[in-house]
C-alpha positions as CSV (number, residue, x, y, z in Angstrom):
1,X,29.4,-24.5,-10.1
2,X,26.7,-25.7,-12.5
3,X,26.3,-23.7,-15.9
4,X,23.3,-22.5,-14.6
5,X,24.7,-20.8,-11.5
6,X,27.1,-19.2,-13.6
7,X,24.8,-17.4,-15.4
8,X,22.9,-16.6,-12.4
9,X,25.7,-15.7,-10.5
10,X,26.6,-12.8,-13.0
11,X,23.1,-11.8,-13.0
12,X,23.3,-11.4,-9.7
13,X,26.8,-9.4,-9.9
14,X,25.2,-6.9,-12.4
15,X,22.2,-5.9,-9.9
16,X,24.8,-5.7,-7.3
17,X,27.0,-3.4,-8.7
18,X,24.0,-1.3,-9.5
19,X,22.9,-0.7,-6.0
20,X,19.8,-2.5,-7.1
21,X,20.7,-5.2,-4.4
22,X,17.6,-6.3,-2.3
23,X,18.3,-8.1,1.2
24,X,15.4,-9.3,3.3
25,X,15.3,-8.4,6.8
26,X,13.8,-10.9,9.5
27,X,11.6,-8.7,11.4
28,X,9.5,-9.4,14.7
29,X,6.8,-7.8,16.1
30,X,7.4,-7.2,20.1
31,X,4.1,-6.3,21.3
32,X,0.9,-7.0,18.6
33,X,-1.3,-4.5,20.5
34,X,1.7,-1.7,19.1
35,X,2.7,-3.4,16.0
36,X,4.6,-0.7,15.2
37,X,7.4,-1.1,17.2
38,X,9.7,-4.2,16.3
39,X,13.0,-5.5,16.4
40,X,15.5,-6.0,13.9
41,X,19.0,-7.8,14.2
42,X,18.2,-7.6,18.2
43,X,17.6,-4.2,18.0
44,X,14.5,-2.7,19.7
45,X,13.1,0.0,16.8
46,X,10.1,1.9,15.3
47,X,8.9,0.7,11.8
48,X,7.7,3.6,9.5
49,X,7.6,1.2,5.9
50,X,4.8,-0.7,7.4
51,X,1.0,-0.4,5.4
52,X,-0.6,-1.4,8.5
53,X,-1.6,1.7,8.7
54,X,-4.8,2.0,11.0
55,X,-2.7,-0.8,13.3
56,X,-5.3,-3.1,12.9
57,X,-2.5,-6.4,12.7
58,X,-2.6,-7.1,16.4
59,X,-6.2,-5.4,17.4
60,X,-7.3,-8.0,19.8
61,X,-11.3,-8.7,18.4
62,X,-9.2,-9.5,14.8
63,X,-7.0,-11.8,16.6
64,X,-9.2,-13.5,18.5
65,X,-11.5,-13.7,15.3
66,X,-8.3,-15.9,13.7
67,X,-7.3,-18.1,16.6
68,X,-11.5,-19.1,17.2
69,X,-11.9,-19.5,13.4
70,X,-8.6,-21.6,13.5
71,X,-10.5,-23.9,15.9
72,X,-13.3,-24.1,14.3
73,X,-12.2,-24.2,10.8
74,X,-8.1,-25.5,10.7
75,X,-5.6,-23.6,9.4
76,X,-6.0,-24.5,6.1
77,X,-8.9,-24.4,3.3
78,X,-8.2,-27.6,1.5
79,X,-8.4,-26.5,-2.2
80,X,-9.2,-23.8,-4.7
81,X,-12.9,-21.8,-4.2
82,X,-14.6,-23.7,-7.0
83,X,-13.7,-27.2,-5.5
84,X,-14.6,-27.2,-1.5
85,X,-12.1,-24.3,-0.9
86,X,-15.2,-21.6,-0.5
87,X,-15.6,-21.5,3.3
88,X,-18.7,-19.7,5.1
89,X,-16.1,-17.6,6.3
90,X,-15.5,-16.9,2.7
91,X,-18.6,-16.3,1.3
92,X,-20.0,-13.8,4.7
93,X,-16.9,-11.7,3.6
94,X,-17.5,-10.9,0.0
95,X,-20.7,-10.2,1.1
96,X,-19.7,-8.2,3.6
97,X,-17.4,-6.3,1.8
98,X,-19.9,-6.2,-1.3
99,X,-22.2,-3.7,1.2
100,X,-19.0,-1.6,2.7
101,X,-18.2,0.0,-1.0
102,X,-21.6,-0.2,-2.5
103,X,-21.3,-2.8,-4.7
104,X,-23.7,-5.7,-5.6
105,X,-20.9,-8.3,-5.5
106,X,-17.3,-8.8,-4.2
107,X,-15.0,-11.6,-4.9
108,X,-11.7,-12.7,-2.7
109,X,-8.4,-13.3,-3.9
110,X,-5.0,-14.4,-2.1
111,X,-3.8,-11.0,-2.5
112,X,-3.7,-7.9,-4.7
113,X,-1.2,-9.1,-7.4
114,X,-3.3,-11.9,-8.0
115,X,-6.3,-9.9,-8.1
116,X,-4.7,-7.6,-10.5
117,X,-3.3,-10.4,-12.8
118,X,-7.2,-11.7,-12.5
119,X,-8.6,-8.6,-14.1
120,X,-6.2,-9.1,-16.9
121,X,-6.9,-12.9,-17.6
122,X,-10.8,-12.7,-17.1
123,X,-11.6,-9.7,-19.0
124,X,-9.0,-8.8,-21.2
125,X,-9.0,-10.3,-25.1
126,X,-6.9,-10.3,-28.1
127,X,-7.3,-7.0,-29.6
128,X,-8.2,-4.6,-26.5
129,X,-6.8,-1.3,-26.2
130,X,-5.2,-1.1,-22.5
131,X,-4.2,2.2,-21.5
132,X,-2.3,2.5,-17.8
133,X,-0.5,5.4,-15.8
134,X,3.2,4.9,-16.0
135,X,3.4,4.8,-12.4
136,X,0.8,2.0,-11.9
137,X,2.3,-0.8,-9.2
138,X,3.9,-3.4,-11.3
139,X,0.7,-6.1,-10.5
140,X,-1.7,-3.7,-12.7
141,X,1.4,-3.1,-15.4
142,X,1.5,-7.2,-15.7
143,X,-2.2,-7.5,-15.8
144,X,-2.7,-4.6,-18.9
145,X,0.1,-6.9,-20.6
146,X,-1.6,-10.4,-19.7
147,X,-3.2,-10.9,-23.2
148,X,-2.0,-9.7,-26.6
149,X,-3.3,-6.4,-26.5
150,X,-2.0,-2.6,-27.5
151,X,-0.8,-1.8,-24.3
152,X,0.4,1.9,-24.0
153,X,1.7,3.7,-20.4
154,X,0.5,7.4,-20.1
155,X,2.4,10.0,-18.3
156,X,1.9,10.1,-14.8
157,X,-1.5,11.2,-13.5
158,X,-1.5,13.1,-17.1
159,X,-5.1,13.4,-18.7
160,X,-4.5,15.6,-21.7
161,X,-1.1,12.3,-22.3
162,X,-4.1,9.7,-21.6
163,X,-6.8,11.9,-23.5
164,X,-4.4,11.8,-26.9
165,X,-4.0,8.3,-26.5
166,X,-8.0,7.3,-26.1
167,X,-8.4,9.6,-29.3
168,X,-5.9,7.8,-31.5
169,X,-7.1,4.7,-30.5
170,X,-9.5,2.6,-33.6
171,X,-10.5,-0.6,-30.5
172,X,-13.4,-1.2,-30.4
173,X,-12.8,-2.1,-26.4
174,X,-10.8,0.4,-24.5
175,X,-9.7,0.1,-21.1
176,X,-8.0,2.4,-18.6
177,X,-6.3,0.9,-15.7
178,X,-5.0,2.9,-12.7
179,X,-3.8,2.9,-9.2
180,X,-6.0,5.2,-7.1
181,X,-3.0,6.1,-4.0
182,X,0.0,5.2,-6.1
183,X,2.3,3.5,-3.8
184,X,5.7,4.5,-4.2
185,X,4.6,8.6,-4.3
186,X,1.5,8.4,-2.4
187,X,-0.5,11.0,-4.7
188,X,-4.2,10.6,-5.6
189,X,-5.6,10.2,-8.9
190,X,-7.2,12.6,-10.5
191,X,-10.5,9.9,-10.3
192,X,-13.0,12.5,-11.4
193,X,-11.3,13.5,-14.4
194,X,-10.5,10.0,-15.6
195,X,-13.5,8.6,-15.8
196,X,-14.9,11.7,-17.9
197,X,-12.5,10.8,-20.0
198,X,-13.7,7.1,-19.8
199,X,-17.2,7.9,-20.5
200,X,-16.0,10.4,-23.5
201,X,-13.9,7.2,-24.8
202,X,-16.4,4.8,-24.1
203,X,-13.6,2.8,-21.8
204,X,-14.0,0.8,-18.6
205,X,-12.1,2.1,-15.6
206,X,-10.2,-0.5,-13.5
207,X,-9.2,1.3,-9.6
208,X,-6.8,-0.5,-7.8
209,X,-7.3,0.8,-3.9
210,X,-4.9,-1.1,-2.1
211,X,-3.7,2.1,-0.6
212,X,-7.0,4.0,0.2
213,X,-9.5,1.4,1.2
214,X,-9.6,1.9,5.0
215,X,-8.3,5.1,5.0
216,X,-9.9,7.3,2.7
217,X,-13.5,8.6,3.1
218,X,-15.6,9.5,6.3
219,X,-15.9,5.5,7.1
220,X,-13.0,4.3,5.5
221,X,-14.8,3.4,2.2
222,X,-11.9,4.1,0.1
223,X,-10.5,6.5,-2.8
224,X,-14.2,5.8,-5.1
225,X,-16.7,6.7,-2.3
226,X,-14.8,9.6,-1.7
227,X,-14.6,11.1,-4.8
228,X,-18.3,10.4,-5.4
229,X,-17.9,8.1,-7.9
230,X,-20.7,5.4,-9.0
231,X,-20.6,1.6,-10.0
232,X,-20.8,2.9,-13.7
233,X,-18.5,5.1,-13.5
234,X,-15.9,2.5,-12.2
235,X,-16.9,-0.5,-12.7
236,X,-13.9,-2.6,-11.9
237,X,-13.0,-1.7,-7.7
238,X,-9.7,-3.5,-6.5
239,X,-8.8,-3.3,-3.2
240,X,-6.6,-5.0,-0.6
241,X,-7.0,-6.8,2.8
242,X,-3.3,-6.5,4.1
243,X,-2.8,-2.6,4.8
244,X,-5.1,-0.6,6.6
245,X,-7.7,-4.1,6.9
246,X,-4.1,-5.4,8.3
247,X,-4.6,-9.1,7.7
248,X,-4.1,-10.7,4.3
249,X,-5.6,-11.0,0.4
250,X,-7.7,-9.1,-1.6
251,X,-11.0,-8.2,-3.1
252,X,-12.6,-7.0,-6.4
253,X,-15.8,-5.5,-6.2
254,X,-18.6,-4.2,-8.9
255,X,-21.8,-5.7,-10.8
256,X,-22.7,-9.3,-10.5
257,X,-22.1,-10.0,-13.9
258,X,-18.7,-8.9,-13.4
259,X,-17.9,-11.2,-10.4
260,X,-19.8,-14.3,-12.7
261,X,-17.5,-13.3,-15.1
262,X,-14.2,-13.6,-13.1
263,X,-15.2,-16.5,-11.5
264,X,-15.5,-18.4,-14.7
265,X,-12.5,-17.3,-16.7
266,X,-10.1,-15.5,-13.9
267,X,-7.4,-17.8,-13.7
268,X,-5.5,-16.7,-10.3
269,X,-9.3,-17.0,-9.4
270,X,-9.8,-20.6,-10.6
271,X,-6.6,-22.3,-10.5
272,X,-5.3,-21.6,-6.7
273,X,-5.8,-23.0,-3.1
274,X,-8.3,-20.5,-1.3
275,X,-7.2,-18.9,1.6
276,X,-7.3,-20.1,5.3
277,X,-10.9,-19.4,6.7
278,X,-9.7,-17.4,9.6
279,X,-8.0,-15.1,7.3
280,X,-11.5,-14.2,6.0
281,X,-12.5,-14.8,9.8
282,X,-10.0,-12.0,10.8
283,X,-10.9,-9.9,7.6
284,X,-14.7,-9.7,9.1
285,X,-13.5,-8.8,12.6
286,X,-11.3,-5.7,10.7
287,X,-13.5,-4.5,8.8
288,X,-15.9,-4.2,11.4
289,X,-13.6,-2.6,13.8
290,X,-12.7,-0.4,11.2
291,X,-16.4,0.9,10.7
292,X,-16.8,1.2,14.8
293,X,-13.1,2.7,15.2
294,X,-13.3,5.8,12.8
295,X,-10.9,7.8,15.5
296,X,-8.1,5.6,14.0
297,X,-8.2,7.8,10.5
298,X,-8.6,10.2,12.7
299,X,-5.1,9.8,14.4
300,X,-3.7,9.2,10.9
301,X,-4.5,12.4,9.4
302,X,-3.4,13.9,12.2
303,X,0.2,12.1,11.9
304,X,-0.2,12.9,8.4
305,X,0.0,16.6,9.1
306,X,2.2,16.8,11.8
307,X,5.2,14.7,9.6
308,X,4.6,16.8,6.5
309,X,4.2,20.4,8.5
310,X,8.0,19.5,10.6
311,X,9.7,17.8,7.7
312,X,8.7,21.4,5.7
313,X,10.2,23.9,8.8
314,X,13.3,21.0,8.1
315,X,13.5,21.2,4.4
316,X,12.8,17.8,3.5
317,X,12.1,16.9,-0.4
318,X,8.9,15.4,0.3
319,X,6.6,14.3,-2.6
320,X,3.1,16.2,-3.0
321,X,1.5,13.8,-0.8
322,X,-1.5,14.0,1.3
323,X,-1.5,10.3,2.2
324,X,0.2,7.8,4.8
325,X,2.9,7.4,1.9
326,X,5.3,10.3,2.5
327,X,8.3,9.6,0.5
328,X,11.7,11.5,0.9
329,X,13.5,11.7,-2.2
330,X,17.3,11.3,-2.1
331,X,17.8,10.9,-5.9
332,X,21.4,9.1,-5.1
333,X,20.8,5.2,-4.8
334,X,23.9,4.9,-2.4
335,X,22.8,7.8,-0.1
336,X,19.6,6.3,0.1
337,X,20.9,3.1,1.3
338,X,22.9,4.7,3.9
339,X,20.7,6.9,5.1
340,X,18.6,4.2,5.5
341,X,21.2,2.1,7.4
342,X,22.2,5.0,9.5
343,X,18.0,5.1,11.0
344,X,18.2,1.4,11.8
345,X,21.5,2.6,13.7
346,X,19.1,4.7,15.5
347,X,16.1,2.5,16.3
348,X,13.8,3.7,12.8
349,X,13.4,0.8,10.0
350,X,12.5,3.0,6.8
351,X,12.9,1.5,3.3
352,X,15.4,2.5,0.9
353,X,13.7,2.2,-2.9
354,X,15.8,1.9,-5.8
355,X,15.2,1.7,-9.4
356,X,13.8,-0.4,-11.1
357,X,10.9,-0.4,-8.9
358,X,10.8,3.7,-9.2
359,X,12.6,5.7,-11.7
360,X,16.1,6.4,-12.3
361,X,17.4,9.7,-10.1
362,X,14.1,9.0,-7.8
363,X,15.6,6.6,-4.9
364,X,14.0,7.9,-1.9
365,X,12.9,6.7,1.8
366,X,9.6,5.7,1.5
367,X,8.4,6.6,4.9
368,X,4.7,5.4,5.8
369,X,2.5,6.5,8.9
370,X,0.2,4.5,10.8
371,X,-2.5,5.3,13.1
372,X,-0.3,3.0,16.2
373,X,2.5,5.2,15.6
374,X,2.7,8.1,18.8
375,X,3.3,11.2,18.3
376,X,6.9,11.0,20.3
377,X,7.3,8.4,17.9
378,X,7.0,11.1,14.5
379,X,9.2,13.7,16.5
380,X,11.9,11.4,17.2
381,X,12.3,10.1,13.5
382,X,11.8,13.9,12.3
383,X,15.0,14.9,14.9
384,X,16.7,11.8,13.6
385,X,16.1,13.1,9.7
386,X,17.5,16.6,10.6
387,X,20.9,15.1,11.3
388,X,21.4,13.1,8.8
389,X,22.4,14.4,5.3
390,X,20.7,13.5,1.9
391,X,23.0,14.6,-0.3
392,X,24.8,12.5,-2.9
393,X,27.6,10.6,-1.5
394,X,30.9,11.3,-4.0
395,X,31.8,8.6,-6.3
């Protein structure tokens, strides 16, 4: 064993005997028309950690869309977007997705981390004051600490904790930085109320929709459009293409001097391959289906309200969610695990989620809807839930 090995190996042993052990499972999708059902370790089941959650991963116009794009394009783009990496594929969705959330520009990225991490490196300088909800998902967390800035975490969704924080500050730039659907408890943002304080402050507001673009709003428009917001008022828009859109990468949206602005200085913008064109191809043929489709929200919210209405009659310690995201709390990290081995058992893959990636004495199932689930296929996970018990295994 190498020196290095050895050093990783007891790394290793330490997250281990935490419980903070990750394993990958190798999942396939049977059917793509019902891409929620899958099999895992031969075993036919239902997945409820999926973000797919209009089941638009194997509509057939967005597949097609990739296979004839494939053909026309090849699989791969060649280089980075400033080179010969910019496809017409590309360019029609930024455009695209420019008009869908009201915004004069849009500009694609791989995916949302590197979107995020883009924000930090194009805008961000040496002296900033970058303020971010404690729960933020760990891609906005890394971006707020990209340059050498004063970097402070406010309590969860906590205005009056963010409000003391914009008043102490003497920066001359200030920004705030949040997560609109945070991802792990599936609560909204109090958008409104931050970007008073915003204006109050005079900071910019960064949004990062990954989890409401596509599902919130009358058309899918996401968490901004929905609460009313403006351009001005949130300026920096950051959404996703690989949940509800269910393909792959991401998007940030606002003025055209923003997206000049990132495309000169964002360095996950600038320095990486593009994506494939039929991703964007696919993209296209999602978002347009996800205009046409709007029964598919439809279905969601119903789910939505159906999971949380049983799971109350059962007495399940849901979060205050109103969202796809309906996490179970367990607290114990070991119950959680076997809880969550005991559902695969039964034909449900639901996520176990440990620290560090939520907070110590919060482990939970993070369950997630989607609009191909069925009915039958809520009941029978609810049923399976009521015979399984949450509470703290003994040490």
């Amino acid at each position: 064993m190498s020196r290095l090995d050895g050093f990783l190996r007891a790394d290793l042993s330490i997250i281990n005997h935490a419980n903070h052990y990750r394993v990958r499972k190798i999942v396939e999708i049977i059917d793509p028309v019902s891409p929620t059902h899958v099999r895992v370790s031969d075993r036919e089941c239902v997945n409820f950690c999926s973000n797919d959650y209009l089941g638009l991963s194997g509509h057939i116009e967005v597949r097609h869309a990739m296979s004839a794009a494939v053909e026309r394009h090849g699989v791969g783009s060649g280089a980075a977007h400033l080179v010969t990496g910019h496809s017409i594929e590309h360019h029609a969705l930024e455009e695209e997705l420019a008009a869908f959330v009201g915004r004069e520009r849009a500009l694609c990225y791989s995916t949302g981390y590197m979107a995020n991490l883009g924000i930090g490196s194009g805008l961000l300088k040496r002296g900033d004051a970058v303020f971010e909800d404690r729960l933020n998902h760990a891609s906005l967390l890394d971006a707020g600490m990209h340059q050498d800035v004063n970097f402070s975490r406010y309590r969860h969704n906590d205005m009056e904790s963010l409000q003391r924080m914009l008043q102490a500050s003497v920066c001359d730039r200030k920004w705030v930085l949040s997560d609109a659907v945070f991802s792990m408890d599936g609560d909204v943002a109090p958008l409104r109320e931050l970007t008073l304080l915003c204006q109050q402050h005079s900071a910019w507001l960064a949004i990062d929709d990954a989890h409401g673009f596509g599902v919130l709003g009358d058309r899918g428009q996401g968490s901004v459009i929905a609460a009313g917001l403006s351009t001005d008022e949130v300026p920096i828009y950051m959404a996703t293409l690989g949940k509800a859109t269910g393909v792959f990468g991401a998007f940030i949206a606002g003025s055209s001097a923003l997206i000049e602005t990132l495309i000169q200085k964002s360095r996950t913008y600038v320095f990486t391959t593009a994506t494939p064109p039929a991703l964007a191809a696919a993209a296209r043929a999602a978002l347009r289906v996800m205009q046409r489709e709007s029964w598919r929200r439809e279905v969601l919210q119903a789910h939505i309200k159906r999971f949380k209405k049983s799971a109350q009659q059962l007495g399940l310690a849901l979060t205050d969610s109103s969202t796809a995201i309906q996490p179970l709390i367990v607290d114990d990290e070991v119950k959680a695990l076997e809880v969550s081995a005991t559902l695969l058992d039964q034909g449900f893959v639901v996520a176990a989620i440990r620290p560090p990636t939520v907070p110590r004495g919060t482990s939970r199932l993070r369950i997630t809807l989607s609009a191909a689930h069925s009915e039958s296929d809520i009941d029978r996970l609810l049923e399976a839930l009521s015979q399984v018990s949450l509470s703290p295994t003994p040490a």
